[in-house]
C-alpha positions as CSV (number, residue, x, y, z in Angstrom):
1,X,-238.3,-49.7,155.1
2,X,-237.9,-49.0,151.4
3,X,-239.1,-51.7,149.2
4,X,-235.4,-52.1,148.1
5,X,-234.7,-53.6,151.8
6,X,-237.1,-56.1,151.9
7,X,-237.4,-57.3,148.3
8,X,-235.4,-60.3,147.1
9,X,-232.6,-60.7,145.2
10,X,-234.7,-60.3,141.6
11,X,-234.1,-63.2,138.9
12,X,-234.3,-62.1,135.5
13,X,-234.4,-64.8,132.0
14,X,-233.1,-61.7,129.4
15,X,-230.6,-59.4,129.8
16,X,-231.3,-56.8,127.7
17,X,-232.5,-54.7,130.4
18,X,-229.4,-55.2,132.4
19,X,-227.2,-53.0,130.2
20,X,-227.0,-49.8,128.6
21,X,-228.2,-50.8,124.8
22,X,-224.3,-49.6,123.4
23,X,-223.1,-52.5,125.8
24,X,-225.4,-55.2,125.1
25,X,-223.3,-56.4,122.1
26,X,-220.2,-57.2,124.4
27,X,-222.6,-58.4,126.8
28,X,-224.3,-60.9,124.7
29,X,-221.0,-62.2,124.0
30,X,-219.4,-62.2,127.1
31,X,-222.6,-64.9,128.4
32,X,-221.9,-66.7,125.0
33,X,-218.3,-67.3,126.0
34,X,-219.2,-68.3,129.6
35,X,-222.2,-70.7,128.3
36,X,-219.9,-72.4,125.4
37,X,-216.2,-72.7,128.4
38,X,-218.5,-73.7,130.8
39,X,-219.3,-76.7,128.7
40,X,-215.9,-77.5,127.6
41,X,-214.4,-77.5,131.6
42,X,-217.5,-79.7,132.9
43,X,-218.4,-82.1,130.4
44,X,-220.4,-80.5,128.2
45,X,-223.1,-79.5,131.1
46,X,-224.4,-76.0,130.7
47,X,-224.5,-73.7,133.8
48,X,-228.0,-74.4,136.2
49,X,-228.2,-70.3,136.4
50,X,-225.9,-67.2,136.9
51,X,-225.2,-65.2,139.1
52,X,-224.4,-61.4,139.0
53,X,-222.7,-58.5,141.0
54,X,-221.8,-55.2,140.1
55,X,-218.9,-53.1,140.9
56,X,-219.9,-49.6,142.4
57,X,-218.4,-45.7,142.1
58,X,-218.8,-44.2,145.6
59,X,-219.6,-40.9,144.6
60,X,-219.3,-38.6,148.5
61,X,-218.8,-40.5,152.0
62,X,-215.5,-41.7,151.7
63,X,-213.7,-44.1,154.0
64,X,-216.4,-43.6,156.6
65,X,-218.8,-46.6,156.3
66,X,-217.1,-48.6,158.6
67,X,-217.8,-45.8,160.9
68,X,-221.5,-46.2,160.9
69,X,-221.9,-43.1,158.6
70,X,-224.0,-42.6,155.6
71,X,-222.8,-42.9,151.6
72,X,-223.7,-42.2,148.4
73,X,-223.1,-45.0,145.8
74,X,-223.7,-46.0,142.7
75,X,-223.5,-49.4,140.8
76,X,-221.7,-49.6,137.7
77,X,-222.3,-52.0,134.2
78,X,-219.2,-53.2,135.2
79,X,-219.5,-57.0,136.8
80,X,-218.4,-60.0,138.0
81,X,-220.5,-63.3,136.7
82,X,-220.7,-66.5,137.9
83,X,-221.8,-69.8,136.5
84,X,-222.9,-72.4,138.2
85,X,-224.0,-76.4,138.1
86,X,-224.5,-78.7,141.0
87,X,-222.7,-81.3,141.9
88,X,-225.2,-83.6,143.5
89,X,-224.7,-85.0,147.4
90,X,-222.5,-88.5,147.1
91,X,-224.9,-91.7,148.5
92,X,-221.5,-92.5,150.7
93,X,-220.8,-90.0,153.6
94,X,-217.4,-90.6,153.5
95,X,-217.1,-88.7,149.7
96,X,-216.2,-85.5,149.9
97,X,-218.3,-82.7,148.5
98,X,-216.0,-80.5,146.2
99,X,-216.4,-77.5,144.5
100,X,-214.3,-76.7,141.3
101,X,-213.7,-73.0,140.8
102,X,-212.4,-71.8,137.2
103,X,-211.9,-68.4,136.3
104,X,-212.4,-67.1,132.0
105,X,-209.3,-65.8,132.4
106,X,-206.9,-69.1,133.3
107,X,-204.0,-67.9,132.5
108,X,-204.1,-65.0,135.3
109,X,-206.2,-66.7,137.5
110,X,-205.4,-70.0,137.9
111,X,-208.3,-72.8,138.7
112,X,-208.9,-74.5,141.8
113,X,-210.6,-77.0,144.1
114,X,-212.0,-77.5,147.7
115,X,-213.1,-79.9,150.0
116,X,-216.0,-78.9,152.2
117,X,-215.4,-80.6,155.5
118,X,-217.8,-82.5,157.6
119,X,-217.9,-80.2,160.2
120,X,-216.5,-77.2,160.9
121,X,-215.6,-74.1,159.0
122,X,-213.9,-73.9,155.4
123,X,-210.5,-73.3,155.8
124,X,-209.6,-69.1,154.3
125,X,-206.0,-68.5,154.6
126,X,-205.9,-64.7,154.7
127,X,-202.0,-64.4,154.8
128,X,-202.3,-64.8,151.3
129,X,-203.6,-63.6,148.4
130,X,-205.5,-66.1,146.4
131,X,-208.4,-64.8,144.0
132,X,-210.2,-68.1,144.9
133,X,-210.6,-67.0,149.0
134,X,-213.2,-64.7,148.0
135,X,-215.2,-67.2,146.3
136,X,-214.6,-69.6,149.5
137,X,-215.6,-66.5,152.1
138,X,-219.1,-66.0,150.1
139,X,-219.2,-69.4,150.2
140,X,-218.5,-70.4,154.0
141,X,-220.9,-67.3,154.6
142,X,-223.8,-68.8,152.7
143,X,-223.4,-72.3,154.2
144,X,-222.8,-70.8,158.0
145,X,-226.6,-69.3,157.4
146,X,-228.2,-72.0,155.8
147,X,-226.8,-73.9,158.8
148,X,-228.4,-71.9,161.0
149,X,-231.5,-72.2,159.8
150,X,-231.5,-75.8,159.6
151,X,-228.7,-77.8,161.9
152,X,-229.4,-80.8,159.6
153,X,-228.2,-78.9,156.4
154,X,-225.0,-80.5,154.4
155,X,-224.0,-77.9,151.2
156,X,-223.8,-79.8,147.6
157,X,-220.8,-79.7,145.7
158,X,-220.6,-77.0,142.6
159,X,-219.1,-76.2,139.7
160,X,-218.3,-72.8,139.1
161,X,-216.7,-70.6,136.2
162,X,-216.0,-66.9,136.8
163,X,-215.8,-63.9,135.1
164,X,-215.3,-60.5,136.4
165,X,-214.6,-57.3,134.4
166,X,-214.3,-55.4,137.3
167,X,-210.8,-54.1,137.5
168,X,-209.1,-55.5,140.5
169,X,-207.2,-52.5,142.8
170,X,-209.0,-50.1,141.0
171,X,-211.6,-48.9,144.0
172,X,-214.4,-50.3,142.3
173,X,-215.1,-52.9,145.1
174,X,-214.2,-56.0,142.7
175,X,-213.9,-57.7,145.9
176,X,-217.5,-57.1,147.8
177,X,-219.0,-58.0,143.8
178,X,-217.1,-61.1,143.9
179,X,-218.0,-62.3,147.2
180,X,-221.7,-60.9,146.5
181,X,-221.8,-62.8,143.8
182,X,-220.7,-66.6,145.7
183,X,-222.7,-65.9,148.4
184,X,-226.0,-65.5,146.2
185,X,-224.7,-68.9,143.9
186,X,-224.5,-70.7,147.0
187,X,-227.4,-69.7,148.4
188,X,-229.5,-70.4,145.2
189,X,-227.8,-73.8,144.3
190,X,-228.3,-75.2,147.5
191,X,-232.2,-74.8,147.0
192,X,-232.5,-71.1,148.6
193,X,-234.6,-69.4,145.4
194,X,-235.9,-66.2,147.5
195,X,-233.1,-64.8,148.4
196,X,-233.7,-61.4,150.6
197,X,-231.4,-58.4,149.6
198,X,-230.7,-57.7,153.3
199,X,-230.0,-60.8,154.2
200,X,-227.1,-60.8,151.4
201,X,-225.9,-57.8,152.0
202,X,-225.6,-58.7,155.8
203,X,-224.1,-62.2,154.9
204,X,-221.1,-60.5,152.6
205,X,-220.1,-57.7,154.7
206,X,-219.1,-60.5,157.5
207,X,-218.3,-62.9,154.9
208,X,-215.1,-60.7,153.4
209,X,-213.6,-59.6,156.3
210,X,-212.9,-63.9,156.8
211,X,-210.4,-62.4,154.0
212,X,-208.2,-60.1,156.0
213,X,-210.0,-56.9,154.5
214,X,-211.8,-54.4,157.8
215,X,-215.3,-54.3,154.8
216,X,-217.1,-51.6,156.3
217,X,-220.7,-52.9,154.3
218,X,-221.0,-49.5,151.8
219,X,-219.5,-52.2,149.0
220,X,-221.8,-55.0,149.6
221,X,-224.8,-52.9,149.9
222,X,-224.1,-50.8,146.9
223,X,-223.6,-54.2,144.4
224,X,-226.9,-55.4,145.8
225,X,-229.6,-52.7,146.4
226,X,-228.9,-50.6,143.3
227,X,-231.0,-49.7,141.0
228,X,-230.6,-48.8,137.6
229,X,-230.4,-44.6,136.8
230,X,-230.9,-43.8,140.8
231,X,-227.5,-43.5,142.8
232,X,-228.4,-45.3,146.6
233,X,-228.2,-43.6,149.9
234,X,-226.9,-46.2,152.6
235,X,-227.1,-45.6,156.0
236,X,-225.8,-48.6,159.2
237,X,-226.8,-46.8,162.2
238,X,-229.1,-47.8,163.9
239,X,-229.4,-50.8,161.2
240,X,-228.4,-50.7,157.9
241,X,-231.2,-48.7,155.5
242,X,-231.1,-48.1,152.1
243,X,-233.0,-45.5,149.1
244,X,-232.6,-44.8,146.3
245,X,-231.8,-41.5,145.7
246,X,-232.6,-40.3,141.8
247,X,-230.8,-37.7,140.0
248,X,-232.7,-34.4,139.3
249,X,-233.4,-33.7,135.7
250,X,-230.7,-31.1,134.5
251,X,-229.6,-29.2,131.6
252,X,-226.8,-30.3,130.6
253,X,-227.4,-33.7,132.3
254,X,-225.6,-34.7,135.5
255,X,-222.3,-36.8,134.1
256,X,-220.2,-38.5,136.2
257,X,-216.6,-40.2,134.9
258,X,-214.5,-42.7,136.7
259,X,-210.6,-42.6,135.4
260,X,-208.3,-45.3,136.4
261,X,-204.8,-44.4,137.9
262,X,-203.7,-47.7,136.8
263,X,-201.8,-47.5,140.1
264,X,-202.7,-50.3,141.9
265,X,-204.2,-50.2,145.4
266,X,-205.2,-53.7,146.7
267,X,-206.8,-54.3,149.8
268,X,-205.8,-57.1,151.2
269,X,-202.1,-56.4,150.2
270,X,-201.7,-52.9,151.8
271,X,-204.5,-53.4,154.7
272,X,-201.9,-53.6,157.4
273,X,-199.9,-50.1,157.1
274,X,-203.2,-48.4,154.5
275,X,-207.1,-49.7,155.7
276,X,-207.2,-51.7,158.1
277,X,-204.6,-49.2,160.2
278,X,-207.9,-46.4,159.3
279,X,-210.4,-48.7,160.6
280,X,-208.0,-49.0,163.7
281,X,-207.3,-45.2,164.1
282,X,-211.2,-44.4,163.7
283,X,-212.5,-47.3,166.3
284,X,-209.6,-45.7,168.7
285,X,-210.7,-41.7,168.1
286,X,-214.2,-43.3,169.3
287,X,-212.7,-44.9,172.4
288,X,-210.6,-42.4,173.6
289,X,-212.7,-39.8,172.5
290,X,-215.4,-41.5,175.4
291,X,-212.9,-42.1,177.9
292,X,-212.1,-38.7,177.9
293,X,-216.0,-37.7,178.4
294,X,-217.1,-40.6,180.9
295,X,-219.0,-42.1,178.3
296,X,-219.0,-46.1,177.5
297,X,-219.7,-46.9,174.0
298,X,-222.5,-49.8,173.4
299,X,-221.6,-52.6,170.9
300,X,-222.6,-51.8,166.8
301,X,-222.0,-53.1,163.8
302,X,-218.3,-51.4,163.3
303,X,-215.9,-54.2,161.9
304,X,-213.7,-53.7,166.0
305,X,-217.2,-53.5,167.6
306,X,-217.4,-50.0,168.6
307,X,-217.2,-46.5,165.7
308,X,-217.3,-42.9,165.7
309,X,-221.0,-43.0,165.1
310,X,-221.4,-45.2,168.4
311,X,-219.4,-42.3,169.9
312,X,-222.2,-39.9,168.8
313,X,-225.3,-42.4,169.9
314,X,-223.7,-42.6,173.1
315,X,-222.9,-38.4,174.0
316,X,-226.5,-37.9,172.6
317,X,-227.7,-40.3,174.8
318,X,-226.3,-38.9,178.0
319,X,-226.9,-35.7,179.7
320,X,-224.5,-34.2,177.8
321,X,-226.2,-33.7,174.2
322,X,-229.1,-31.6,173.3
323,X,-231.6,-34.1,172.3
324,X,-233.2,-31.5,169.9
325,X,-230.0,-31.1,167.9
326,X,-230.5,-32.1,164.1
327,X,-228.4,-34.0,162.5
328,X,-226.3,-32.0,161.3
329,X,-225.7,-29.9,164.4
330,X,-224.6,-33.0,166.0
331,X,-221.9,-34.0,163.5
332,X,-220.7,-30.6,164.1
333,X,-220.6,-30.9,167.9
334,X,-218.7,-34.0,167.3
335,X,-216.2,-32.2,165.4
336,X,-215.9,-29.2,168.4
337,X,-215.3,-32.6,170.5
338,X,-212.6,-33.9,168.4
339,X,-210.6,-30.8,168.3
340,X,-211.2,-30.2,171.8
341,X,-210.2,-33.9,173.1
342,X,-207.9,-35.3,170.6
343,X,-205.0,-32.6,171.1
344,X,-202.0,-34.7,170.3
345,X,-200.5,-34.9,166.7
346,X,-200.4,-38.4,167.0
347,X,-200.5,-40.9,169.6
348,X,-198.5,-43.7,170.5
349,X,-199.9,-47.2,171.9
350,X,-198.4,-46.1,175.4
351,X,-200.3,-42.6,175.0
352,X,-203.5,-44.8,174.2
353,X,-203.6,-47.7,176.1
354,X,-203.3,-45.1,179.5
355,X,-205.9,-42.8,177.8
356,X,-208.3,-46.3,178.1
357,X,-206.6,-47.0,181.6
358,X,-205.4,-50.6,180.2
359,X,-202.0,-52.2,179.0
360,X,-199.9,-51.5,175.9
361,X,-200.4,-55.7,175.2
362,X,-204.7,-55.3,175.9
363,X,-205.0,-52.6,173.8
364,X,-203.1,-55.3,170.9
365,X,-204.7,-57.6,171.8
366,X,-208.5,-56.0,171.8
367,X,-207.8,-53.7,168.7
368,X,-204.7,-54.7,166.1
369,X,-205.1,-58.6,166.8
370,X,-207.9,-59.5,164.5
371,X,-206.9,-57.2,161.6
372,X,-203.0,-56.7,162.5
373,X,-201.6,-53.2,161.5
374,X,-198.2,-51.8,161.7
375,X,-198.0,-48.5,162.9
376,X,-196.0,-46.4,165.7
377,X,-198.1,-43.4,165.6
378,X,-202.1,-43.3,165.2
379,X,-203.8,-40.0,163.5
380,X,-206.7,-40.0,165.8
381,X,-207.7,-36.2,165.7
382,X,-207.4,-36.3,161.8
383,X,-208.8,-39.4,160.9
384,X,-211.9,-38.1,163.0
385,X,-211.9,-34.9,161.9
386,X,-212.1,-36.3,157.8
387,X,-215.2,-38.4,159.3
388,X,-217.5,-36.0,161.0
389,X,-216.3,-32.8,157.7
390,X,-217.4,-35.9,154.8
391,X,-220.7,-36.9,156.8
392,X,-221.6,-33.3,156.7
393,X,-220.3,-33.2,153.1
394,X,-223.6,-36.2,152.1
395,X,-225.9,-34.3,154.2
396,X,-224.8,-31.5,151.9
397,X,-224.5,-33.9,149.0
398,X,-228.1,-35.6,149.8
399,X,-230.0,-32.6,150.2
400,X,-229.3,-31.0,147.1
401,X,-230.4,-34.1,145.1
402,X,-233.4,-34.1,147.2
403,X,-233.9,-30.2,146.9
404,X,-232.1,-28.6,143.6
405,X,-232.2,-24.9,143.9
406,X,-234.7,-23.6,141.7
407,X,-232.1,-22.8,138.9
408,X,-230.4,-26.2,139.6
409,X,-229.4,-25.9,135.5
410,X,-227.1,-23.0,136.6
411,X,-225.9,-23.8,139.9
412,X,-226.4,-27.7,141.2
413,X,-223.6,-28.8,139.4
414,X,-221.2,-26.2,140.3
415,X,-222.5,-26.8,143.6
416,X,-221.8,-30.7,144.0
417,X,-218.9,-30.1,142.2
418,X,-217.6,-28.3,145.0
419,X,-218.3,-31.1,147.5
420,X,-216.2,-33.2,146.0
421,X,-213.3,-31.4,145.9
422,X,-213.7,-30.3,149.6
423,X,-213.8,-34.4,149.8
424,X,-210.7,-35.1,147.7
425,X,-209.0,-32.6,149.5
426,X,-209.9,-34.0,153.0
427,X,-208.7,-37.6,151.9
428,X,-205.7,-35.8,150.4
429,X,-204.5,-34.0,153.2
430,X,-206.5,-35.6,156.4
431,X,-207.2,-38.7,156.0
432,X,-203.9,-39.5,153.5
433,X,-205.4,-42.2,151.3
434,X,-205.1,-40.3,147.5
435,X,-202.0,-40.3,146.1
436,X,-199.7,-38.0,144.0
437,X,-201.5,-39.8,140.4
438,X,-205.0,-39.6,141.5
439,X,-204.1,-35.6,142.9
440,X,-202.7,-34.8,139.0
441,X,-205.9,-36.5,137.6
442,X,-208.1,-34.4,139.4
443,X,-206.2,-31.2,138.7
444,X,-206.4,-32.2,134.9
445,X,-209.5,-33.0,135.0
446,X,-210.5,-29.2,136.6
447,X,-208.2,-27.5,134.0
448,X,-210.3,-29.2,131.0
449,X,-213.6,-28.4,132.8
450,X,-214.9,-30.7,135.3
451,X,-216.9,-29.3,138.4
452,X,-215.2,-31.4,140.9
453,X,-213.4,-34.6,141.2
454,X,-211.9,-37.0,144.3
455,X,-210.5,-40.0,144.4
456,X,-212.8,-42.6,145.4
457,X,-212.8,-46.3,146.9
458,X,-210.3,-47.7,149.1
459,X,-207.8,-45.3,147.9
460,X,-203.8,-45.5,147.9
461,X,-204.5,-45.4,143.8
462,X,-207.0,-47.1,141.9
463,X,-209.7,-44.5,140.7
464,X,-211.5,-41.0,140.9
465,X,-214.7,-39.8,139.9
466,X,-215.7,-36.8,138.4
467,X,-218.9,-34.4,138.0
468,X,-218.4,-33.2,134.3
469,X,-220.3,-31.2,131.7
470,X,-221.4,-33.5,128.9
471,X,-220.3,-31.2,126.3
472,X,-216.5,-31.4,128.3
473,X,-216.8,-35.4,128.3
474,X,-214.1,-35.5,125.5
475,X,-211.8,-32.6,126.7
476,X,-211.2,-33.8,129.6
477,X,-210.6,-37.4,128.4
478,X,-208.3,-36.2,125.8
479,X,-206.4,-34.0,128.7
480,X,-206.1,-37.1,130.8
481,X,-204.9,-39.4,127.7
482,X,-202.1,-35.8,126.6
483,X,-201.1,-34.8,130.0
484,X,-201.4,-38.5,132.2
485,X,-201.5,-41.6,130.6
486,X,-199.5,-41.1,127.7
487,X,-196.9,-40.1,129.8
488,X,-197.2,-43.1,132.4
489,X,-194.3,-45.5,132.9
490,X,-194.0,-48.3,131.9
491,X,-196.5,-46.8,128.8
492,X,-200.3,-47.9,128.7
493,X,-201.0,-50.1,126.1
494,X,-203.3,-49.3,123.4
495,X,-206.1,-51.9,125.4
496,X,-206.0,-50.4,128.5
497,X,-206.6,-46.7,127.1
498,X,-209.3,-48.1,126.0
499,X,-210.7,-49.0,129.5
500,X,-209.1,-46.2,131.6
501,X,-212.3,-44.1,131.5
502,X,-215.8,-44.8,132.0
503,X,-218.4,-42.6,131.3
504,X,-221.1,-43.8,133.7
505,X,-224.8,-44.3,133.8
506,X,-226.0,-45.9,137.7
507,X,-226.6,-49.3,136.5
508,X,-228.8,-52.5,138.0
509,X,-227.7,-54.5,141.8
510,X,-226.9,-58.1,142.2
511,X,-229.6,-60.3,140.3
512,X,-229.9,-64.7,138.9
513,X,-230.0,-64.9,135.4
514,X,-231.3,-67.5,134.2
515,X,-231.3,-68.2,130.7
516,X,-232.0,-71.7,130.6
C-alpha cells in the first residue's frame, strides 16, 4: 500500500504550509476569528485543537464511485474547520453528556445542542435537512468505533464552533469535508491522537449515508488522502487504495478552473428523484445484468451491497471471462454485455422484479427501502453504459499523467482536454445529471479557449471544471462573467463574482492543527 494509506491523519502547529502563500492572509484571519468567537460562545476557553477537511474537484470518473470504479480527485484550499474543547465526563451518571455545536456564520446556520444517550445510537433524522446532522453522523460514526474497540467506552461532551468555506450545493463535497472533519474531532477529543487515514476514510463513507445521501467514498477519500500539488487516484475494488498521482511538468502548466453555476444542487434535497435513484439504477443494471448471465454477485462495498464492478469480478470469475483480459479489455466487454443484455429503454419495477424472479414489493423492499427513490422507469442500459465509457475514460485519463507523449507541451493538454468533454457529454446525454447552466458554461468556456470542461460532483448544478491554458485563465473568466453570470437571474452580487471561479492548485487532505 502507498504510504498515504497507512499513514495517520498528520497534525501540524503552523499553517503556513497548508495554503497557497496569496491565501495565507485570509487564512490567518479566518483562524483569528475562530480562536477570538470561540472564546466569546464558551467562556472565554480557547479551542483544545482544530480540525480540518478540504473540499475536492473530481477532475474524470464521474458518478461511478459508488460503483466500485476508479477516480481522479483533487483536494481544494477550500475547507471546513472545526474547533473544539472538551467538556469533561459529569462525576453523576445520570448527567447527560452534551455537545454544543455553533456555526461562524449564526445567522444562516443556526446553533444547536445534543444529548448523547446512555446506550444506543444518536438519534439523525434524515427527513430533514439540518446542517447540524452531519456533525452528529461524523460524530455517531466516531463513537460506534471507539465502542468497538473498547465496550467500556462512554464519549465526553464537546464544544464545537464551525466554519466551512466550502460552498454548500456546489459539487465540491461540502458534505463528506464536514463529516470528515467531526469524525477526526471526535476521534481526537476523546483521547484517539493517531488517527489512521483509512480508518477515517472508512468511518465517513458509512457515517454520511446515516444522512440520507447513497456517499459512494470518492468524497471522503479525496478530503483525507490528498496531498498538496498531486491529484489522487482512488480505487474500492477489491478494497479501497489510494496514490497519488502528480501532474507532469508542462509548458504552459496544466491549469485547471472550477466555475460555480450558482444553481444549486443539494444532495440530500434532490436524492430521491437525482442520486440516490443513480445509485438504484446502477446496483439494478448489476443485478439484472447477472440474472440474465447465471451469475450471482458476491457482497462489496457498494452503498445497496452489490455494483457494476461486482458484476465484472463475478463474469471474470466464472468460465465465462478470459482471465488474461487487461483491464481495459474487460471494461469493454462489460460494455458489449450491457448493450447486449440491457435491451429495453427503460424498465419498469414489474419488468425488473421478473428479470430477478422476485416480487414488485421485494424488489422495494431490498433496493428503494433504505434510500427511497421515486421513479416509474429505471435507465439501466444508460446508466451502465456512462459507467463502463468514464472508467475507460481514467484509464485513459491515468495513463497519460503516468506516460505524457514525448511532446506532452504540444499535445497532453489537448489530449485530456478531450476526455473531459467525451465525459461532460456522457453525464449530459447518458447519465442526465448536467444541466442546461453547467452545458452553456462549458460551451463558453471552449469558445474563449479551454481544452475541455464537464460538469463535475454530484451534478444537477453546482460546478464544472476545466483544463485551460494559463495564458486563457482571464478570457475565459471574463467570457463566463459577459456571457453567464452577468446575465443570471435574480443578478449575482458583486461578492459572489468574486467567488464564482477558482483557479486551482491540488491542495493538502484532512489534518489537527494545533496552535496551542
Amino acid at each position: 500500500m502507498p504510504h498515504t494509506m497507512n499513514d495517520p491523519v498528520p497534525v501540524i502547529r503552523d499553517i503556513d504550509d497548508l495554503y497557497p502563500g496569496d491565501a495565507l492572509q485570509f487564512q490567518k484571519g479566518r483562524f483569528d476569528r475562530l480562536k477570538c468567537q470561540f472564546a466569546e460562545l464558551y467562556g472565554g476557553k480557547t479551542p483544545q485543537f482544530t480540525t480540518r477537511s478540504p473540499g475536492r474537484v473530481n477532475l474524470i470518473g464521474e458518478h461511478i464511485d459508488y460503483s466500485l470504479y476508479e477516480v481522479i480527485p483533487m483536494a481544494i484550499a477550500a475547507d471546513v474547520l472545526i474547533a473544539v474543547s472538551p467538556i469533561p465526563k459529569p462525576a453523576n451518571d445520570d448527567e447527560d453528556v452534551k455537545v454544543h455545536v455553533a456555526n461562524l456564520n449564526p445567522e444562516k446556520f443556526k446553533a444547536g445542542e445534543f444529548v448523547v444517550p446512555k446506550r444506543g445510537n444518536i438519534e439523525i433524522d434524515s427527513s430533514t435537512l439540518q446542517w447540524t446532522n452531519y456533525f452528529k453522523a461524523g460524530f455517531r460514526g466516531a463513537v460506534e468505533l471507539l465502542e468497538k474497540e473498547n465496550s467500556e467506552f462512554s464519549p465526553c461532551g464537546m464544544e464545537v464552533l464551525v466554519d466551512g468555506i466550502v460552498p454548500a450545493g456546489g459539487g465540491l463535497s461540502s458534505s463528506a469535508a464536514f463529516v470528515c472533519a467531526s469524525a477526526l474531532a471526535t476521534l481526537r477529543v476523546n483521547g484517539l491522537e493517531w488517527v489512521p487515514k483509512k480508518e477515517l476514510v472508512e468511518l465517513a463513507i458509512v457515517s454520511e449515508r446515516s444522512v440520507g445521501v447513497n456517499s459512494g467514498g470518492m468524497d471522503q477519500a479525496a478530503s483525507v488522502f490528498s496531498i498538496r500539488g498531486d491529484a489522487t487516484s482512488i480505487s474500492f475494488s477489491p478494497e479501497l487504495y489510494a496514490e497519488a498521482l502528480p501532474f507532469p511538468k508542462t509548458s504552459p502548466p496544466i491549469t485547471f478552473m472550477i466555475a460555480q453555476s450558482f444553481v444549486a444542487a443539494d444532495k440530500h434535497v434532490a436524492a430521491p428523484e437525482n442520486y440516490n435513484l443513480r445509485v438504484v439504477e446502477c446496483t439494478l443494471a448489476a443485478e439484472v445484468l447477472a440474472a440474465e448471465l447465471g451469475l450471482k454477485l458476491k457482497n462489496d462495498q457498494g452503498p445497496l451491497g452489490t455494483s457494476l464492478r461486482g458484476f465484472q469480478n463475478a463474469y471474470y470469475e466464472s468460465e465465462k471471462g478470459n482471465s488474461k483480459d487487461d483491464p481495459g479489455t474487460q471494461v469493454k466487454t462489460m460494455l458489449s454485455l450491457t448493450k447486449e443484455h440491457l435491451g429495453k429503454e427503460g424498465y419498469s419495477r414489474e419488468d425488473i422484479a421478473s428479470s430477478l424472479s422476485m416480487s414488485v414489493q421485494d424488489l422495494e423492499k431490498k433496493f428503494m427501502a433504505k434510500f427511497p427513490v421515486r421513479a416509474d422507469r429505471f435507465y439501466l442500459r444508460q446508466r451502465a453504459q456512462h459507467v463502463f465509457t468514464e472508467a475507460l475514460r481514467v484509464q485513459a485519463f491515468k495513463k497519460l499523467l503516468q506516460s505524457p507523449p514525448p511532446d506532452a507541451c504540444t499535445t497532453l493538454l489537448p489530449k485530456l482536454g478531450a476526455i473531459l468533454n467525451e465525459s461532460h457529454a456522457s453525464s449530459r446525454d447518458v447519465y442526465v445529471h448536467s444541466c442546461p447552466e453547467i452545458d452553456q458554461m462549458c460551451e463558453i468556456a471552449t469558445e474563449a479557449g479551454s481544452y475541455g470542461g464537464r460538469v463535475t460532483g454530484a451534478g444537477w448544478g453546482g460546478c464544472s471544471v476545466h483544463l485551460v491554458p494559463k495564458e486563457r485563465i482571464g478570457a475565459v473568466k471574463a467570457a463566463w462573467e459577459e456571457k453567464y453570470y452577468r446575465k443570471r437571474e435574480p443578478a449575482i452580487t458583486k461578492e459572489k463574482l468574486a467567488e464564482a471561479v477558482v483557479v486551482s492548485e491540488p491542495g493538502h487532505g484532512t489534518m489537527v492543527i494545533d496552535l496551542s
